[in-house]
C-alpha positions as CSV (number, residue, x, y, z in Angstrom):
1,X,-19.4,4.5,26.1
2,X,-20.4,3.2,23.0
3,X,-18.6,3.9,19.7
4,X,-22.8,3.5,17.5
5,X,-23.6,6.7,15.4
6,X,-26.7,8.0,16.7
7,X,-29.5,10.0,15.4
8,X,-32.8,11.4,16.7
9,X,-35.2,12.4,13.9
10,X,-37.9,14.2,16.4
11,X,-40.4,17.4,14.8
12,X,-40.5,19.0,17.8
13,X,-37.8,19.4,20.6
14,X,-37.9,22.3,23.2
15,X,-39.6,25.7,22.4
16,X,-38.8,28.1,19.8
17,X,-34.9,28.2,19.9
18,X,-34.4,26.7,23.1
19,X,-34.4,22.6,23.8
20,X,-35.8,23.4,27.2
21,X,-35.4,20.2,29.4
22,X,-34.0,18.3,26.2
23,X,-31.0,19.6,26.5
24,X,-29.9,18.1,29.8
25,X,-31.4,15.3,28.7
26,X,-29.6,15.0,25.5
27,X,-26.2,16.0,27.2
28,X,-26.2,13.1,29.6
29,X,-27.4,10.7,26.4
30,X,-24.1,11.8,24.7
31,X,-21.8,10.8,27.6
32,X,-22.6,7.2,26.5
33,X,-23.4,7.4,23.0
34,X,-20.6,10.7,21.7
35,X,-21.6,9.9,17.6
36,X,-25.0,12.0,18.4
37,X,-26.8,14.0,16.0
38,X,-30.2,15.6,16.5
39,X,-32.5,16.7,13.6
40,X,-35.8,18.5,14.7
41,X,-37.1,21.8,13.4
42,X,-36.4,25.2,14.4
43,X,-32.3,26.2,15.2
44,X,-31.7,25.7,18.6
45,X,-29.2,27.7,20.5
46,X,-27.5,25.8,23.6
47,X,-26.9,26.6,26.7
48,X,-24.6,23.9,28.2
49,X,-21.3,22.7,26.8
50,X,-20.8,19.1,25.4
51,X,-24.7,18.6,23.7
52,X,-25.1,17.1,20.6
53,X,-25.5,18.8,17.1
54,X,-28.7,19.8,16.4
55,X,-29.4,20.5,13.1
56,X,-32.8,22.2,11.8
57,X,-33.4,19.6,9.3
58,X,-37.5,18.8,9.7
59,X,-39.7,21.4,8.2
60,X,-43.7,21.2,8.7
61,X,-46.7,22.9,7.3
62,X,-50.0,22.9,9.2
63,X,-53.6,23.0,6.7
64,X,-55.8,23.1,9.4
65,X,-56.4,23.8,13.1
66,X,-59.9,23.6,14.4
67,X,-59.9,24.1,18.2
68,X,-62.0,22.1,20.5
69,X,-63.2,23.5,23.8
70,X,-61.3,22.4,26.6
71,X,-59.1,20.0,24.8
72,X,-56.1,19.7,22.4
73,X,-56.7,21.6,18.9
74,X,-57.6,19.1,16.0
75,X,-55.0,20.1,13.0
76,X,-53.4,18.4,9.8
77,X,-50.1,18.8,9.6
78,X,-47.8,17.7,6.6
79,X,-44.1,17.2,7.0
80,X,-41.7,17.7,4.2
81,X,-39.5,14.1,3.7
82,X,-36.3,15.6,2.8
83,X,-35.0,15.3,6.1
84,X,-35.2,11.6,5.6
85,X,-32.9,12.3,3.2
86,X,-29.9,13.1,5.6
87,X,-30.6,10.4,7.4
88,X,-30.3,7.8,4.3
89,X,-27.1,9.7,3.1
90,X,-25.2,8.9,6.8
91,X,-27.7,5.8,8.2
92,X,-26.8,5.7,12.2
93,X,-26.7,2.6,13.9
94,X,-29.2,3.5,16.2
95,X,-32.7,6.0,15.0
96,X,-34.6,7.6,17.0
97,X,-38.1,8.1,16.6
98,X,-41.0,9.8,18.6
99,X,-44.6,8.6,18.7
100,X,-46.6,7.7,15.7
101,X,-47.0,10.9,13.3
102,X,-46.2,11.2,9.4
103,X,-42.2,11.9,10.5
104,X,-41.7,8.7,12.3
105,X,-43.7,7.0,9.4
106,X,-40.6,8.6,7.2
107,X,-38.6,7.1,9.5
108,X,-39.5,3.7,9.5
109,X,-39.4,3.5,5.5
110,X,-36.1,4.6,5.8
111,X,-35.4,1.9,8.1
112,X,-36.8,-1.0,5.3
113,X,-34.5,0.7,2.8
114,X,-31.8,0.8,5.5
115,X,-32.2,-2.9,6.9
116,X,-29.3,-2.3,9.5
117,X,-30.2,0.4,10.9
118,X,-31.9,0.1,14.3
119,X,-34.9,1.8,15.3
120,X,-36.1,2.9,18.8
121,X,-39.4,4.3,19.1
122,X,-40.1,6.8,21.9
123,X,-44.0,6.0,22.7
124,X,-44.5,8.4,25.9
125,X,-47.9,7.1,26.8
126,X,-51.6,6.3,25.8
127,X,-52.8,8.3,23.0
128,X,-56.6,6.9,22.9
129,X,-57.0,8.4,26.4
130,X,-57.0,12.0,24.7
131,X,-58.7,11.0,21.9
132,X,-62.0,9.4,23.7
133,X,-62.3,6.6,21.3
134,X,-59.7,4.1,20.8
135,X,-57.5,3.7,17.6
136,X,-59.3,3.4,14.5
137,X,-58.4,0.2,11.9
138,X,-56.1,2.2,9.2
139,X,-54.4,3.8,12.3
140,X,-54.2,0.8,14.4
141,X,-52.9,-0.4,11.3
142,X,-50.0,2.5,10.4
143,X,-49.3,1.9,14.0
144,X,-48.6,-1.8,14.3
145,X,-46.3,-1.7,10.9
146,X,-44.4,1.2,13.1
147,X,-44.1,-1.1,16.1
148,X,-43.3,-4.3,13.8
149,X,-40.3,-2.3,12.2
150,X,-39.2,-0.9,15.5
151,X,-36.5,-2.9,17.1
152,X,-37.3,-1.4,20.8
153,X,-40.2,0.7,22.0
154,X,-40.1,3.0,25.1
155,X,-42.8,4.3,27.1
156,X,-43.0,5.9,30.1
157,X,-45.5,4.5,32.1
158,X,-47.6,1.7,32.3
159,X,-50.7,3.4,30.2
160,X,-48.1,3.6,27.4
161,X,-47.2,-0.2,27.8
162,X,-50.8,-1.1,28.2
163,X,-51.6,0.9,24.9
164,X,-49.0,-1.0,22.9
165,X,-49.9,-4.6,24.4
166,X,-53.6,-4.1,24.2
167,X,-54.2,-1.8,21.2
168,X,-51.5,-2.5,19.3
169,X,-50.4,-6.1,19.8
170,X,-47.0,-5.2,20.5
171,X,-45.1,-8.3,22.5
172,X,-43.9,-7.3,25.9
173,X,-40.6,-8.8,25.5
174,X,-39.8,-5.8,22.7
175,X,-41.5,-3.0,25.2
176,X,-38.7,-0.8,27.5
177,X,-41.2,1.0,30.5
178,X,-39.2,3.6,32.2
179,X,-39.8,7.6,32.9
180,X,-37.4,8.8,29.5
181,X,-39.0,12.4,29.3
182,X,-38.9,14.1,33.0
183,X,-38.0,18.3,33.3
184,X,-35.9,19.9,36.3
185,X,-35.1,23.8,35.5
186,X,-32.2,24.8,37.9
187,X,-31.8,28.6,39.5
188,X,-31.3,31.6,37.3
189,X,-27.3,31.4,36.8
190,X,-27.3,35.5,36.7
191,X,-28.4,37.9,38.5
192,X,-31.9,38.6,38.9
193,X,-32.7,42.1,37.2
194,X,-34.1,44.5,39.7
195,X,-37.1,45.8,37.4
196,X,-38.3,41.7,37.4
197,X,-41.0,40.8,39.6
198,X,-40.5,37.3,41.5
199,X,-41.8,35.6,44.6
200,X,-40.2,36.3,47.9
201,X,-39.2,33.8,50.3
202,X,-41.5,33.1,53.3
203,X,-43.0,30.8,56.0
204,X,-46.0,28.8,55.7
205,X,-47.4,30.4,58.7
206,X,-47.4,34.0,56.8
207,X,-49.5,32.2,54.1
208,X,-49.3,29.2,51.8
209,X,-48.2,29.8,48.3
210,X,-50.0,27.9,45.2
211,X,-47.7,27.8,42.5
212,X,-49.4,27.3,38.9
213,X,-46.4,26.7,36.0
214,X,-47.8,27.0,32.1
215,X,-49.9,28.5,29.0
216,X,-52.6,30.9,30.4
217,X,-55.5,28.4,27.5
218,X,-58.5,27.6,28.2
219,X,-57.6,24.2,28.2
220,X,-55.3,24.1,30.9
221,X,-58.3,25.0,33.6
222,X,-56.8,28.3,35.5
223,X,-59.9,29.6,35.5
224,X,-61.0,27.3,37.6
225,X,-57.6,28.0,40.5
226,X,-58.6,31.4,40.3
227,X,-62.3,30.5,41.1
228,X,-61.6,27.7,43.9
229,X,-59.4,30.7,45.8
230,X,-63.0,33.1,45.2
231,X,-64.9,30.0,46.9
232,X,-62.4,30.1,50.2
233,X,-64.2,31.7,53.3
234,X,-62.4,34.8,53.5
235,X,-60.4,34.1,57.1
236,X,-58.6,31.6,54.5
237,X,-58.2,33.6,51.5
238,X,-56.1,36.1,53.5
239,X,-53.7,33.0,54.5
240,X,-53.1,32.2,50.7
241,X,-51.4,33.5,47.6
242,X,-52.0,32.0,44.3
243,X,-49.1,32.6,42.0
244,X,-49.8,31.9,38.1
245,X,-46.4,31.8,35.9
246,X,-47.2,32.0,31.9
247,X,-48.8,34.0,29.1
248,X,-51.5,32.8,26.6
249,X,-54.4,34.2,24.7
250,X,-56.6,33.8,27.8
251,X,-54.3,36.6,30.3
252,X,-56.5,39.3,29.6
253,X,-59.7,37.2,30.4
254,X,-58.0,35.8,33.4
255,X,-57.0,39.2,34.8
256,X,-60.5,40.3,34.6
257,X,-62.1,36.8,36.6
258,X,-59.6,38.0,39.4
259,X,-60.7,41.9,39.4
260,X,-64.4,40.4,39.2
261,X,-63.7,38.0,42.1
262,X,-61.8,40.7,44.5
263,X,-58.7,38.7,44.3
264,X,-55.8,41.1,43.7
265,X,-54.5,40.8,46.4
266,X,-54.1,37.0,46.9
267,X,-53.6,36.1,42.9
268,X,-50.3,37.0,41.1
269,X,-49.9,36.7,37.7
270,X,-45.9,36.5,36.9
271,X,-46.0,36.4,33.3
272,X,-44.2,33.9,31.3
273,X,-40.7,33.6,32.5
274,X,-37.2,31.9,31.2
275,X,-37.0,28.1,31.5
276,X,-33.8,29.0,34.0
277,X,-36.1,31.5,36.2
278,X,-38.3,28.7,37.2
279,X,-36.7,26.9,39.9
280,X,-37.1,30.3,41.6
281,X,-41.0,29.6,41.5
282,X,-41.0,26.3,42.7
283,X,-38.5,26.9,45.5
284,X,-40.2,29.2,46.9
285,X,-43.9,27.9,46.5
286,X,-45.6,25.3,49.0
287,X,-48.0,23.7,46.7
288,X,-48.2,23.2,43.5
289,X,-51.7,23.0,41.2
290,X,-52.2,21.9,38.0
291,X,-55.7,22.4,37.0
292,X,-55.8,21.1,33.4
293,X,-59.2,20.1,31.6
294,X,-56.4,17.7,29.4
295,X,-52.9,16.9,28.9
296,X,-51.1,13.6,27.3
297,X,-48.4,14.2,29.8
298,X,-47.1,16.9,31.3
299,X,-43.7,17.8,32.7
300,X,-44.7,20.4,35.2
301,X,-45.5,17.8,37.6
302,X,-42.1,16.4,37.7
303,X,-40.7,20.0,37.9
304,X,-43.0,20.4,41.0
305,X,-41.7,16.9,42.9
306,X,-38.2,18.1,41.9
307,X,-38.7,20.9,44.1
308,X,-40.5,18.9,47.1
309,X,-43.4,20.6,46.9
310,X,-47.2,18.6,47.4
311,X,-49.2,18.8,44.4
312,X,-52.7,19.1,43.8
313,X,-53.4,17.3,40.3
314,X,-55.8,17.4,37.7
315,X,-57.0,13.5,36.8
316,X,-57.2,15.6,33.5
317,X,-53.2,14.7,32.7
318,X,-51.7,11.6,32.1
319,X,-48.8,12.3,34.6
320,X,-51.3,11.9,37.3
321,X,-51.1,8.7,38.0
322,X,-46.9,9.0,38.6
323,X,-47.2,12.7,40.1
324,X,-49.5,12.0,43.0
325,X,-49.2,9.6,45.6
326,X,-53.0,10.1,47.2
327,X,-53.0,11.6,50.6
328,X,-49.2,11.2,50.9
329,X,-47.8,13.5,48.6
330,X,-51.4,15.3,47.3
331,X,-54.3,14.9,46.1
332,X,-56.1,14.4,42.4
333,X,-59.5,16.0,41.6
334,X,-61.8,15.5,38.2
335,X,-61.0,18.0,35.6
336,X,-63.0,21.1,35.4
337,X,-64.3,20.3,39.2
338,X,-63.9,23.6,41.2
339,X,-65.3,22.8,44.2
340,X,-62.6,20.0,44.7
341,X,-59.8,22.1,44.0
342,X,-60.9,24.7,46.4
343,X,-61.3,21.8,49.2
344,X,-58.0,20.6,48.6
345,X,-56.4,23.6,49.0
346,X,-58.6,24.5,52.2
347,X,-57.0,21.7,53.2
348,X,-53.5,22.5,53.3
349,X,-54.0,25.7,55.2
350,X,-55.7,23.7,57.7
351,X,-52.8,21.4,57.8
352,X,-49.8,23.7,57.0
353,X,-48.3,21.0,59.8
354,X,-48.4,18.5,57.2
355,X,-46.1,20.4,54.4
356,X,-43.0,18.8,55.5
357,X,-44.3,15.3,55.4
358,X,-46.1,15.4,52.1
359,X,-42.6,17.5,50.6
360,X,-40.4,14.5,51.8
361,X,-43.0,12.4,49.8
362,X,-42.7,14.7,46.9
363,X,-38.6,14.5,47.0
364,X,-39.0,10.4,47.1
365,X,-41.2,10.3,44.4
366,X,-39.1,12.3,42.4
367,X,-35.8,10.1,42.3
368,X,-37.4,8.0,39.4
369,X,-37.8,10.8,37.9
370,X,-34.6,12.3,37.5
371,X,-32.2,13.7,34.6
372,X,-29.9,11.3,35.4
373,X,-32.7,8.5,36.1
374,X,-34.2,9.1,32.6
375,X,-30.8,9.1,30.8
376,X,-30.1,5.6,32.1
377,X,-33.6,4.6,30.4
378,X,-32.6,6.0,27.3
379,X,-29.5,4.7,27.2
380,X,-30.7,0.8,28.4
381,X,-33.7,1.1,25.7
382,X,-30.6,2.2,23.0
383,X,-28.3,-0.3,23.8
384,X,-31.1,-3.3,24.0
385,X,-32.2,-1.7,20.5
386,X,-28.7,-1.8,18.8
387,X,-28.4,-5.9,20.2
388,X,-31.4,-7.0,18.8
């Protein structure tokens, strides 16, 4: 346990009022670092006992959002520097900053007018991947002065690491690689209302459950589940269920492609449900799909090998490449493919046999990518941070 005052100066944390699968990732941080304080927007209301303070100190204005087809929204968004200020008025030891945007750029000129303080940048993985084109020469720029002021930088994976060596000229001596960011819900700790739909318990040789987690967006491809179940001969489609948990602006759409495709009876659309409720989904589901057109990194994934379940993955997310071990714990298609998606999950009703082997793989995979496993990255990457 270390005595260091700690503070993580982060825009975003969670959803809405909830830190989501910060929070247990926070709460095992503050077991070895108890002088924790979190500033983020929004006022977050905990669940567990023992997190840290959490104040809403960032505050954020967006100009512009022009959506792109298929792909992350372009936006400019301005963040207002008088959080900055509480951070000069009580300098930690140790800050904390995420990626590269115009907060963590507050951050590190607090840090020059703050000499002692520490800095650990949180870089989770390879931004130019999203982006098509690789940093440009201002950016680069912004970026390296970031990395130059940071005393440690964490990534998750080796894309992240390869970004900073390559791109931005980081040494590899200063680089921490370890999974910091991972997401396991637990059960629902109440009772389950009777007037709440959820998936029932069964065996693979009823049928084999698909479980899709997230926003209902174009961008996130479940059009294209819904279409590689339509493509299934029909002696298969009666042996499957597709379950889809989540809302977004494109439910309506995707409630009509399963009316047009005769698929009410094998597709079930569960709405969005409580962070808590969704180890019920995965518990109960045999394969998981994520279908995504593009994602930087997405935590659904690691929610899915929590739970032992095979995954079918998108090459589309940057988790891929951790998420699936190919042929032994599932497969990875090209985004936007359909065709592939619907072989795969032919596949697994052909070989419903092969659901225990590819879960155990599922379960090993998912020991690196723990709460507790990712709390002992945090905490190493701190305490290197605070030496140098």
């Amino acid at each position: 346990m270390s005595d260091a005052s700690v503070t993580w100066l982060i825009a975003r944390m969670g959803y809405g009022s909830s830190l989501l699968y910060w929070e247990p990732l926070l709460l095992g941080y503050c077991e070895h670092f108890p002088n924790t304080r979190v500033l983020t927007s929004e006022n977050k209301t905990l669940v567990q006992k023992g997190a840290p303070a959490v104040e809403n100190a960032v505050t954020f204005r967006r100009l512009f959002s022009r959506k792109q087809k298929g792909s992350y929204p372009q936006s400019l968004i301005l963040v207002n520097p008088r959080s900055i200020i509480k951070v000069l008025r009580s300098p930690p030891s140790l800050l904390i900053l995420s990626e590269f945007g115009l907060l963590t750029i507050y951050g590190v000129l607090a840090g020059f007018l703050r000499p002692s303080m520490r800095i650990l940048l949180l870089a989770e993985s390879d931004p130019g991947r999203l982006a098509g084109v690789r940093t440009r020469r201002l950016r680069a720029w912004v970026r390296r002065l970031i990395c130059w002021r940071a005393a440690r930088i964490l990534t998750n994976n080796r894309a992240g690491e390869g970004y900073l060596i390559e791109e931005l000229r980081v040494l590899p001596g200063k680089i921490s690689r370890g999974a910091y960011l991972v997401s396991c819900p637990g059960f629902a700790s109440e009772a389950i209302p009777a007037k709440r739909s959820f998936p029932v318990a069964h065996s693979p040789d009823e049928y084999i459950a698909f479980l899709y987690v997230g926003p209902i967006i174009e961008r996130k491809g479940v059009s294209d589940l819904v279409a590689a179940a339509a493509l299934l001969p029909p002696e298969v489609r009666r042996r499957i269920r597709v379950w889809v948990v989540g809302d977004g602006d494109q439910a309506v759409q995707l409630k009509m492609e399963i009316e047009a495709a005769g698929l009410q009876n094998t597709v079930c659309l569960f709405g969005a449900q409580p962070y808590q409720d969704l180890g019920l989904f995965y518990a109960n589901a045999d394969v998981f799909v994520m279908p995504t057109h593009q994602d930087y990194r997405a935590l659904v994934g690691f929610e899915a090998l929590a739970f032992g379940l095979p995954v079918i993955h998108s090459r589309g997310d940057g988790a891929a490449p951790e998420v699936v071990d190919e042929g032994r714990n599932g497969f990875t298609f090209p985004p936007g493919d359909v065709h592939a998606i619907s072989t795969c999950m032919h596949w697994f009703v052909d070989n419903a046999r092969r659901l225990s082997e590819f879960r155990k793989r599922s379960v090993e995979l998912s020991a690196q990518f723990s709460v507790v496993a990712a709390v002992d990255v945090l905490v190493h990457a701190s305490t290197l941070a605070l030496a140098e």
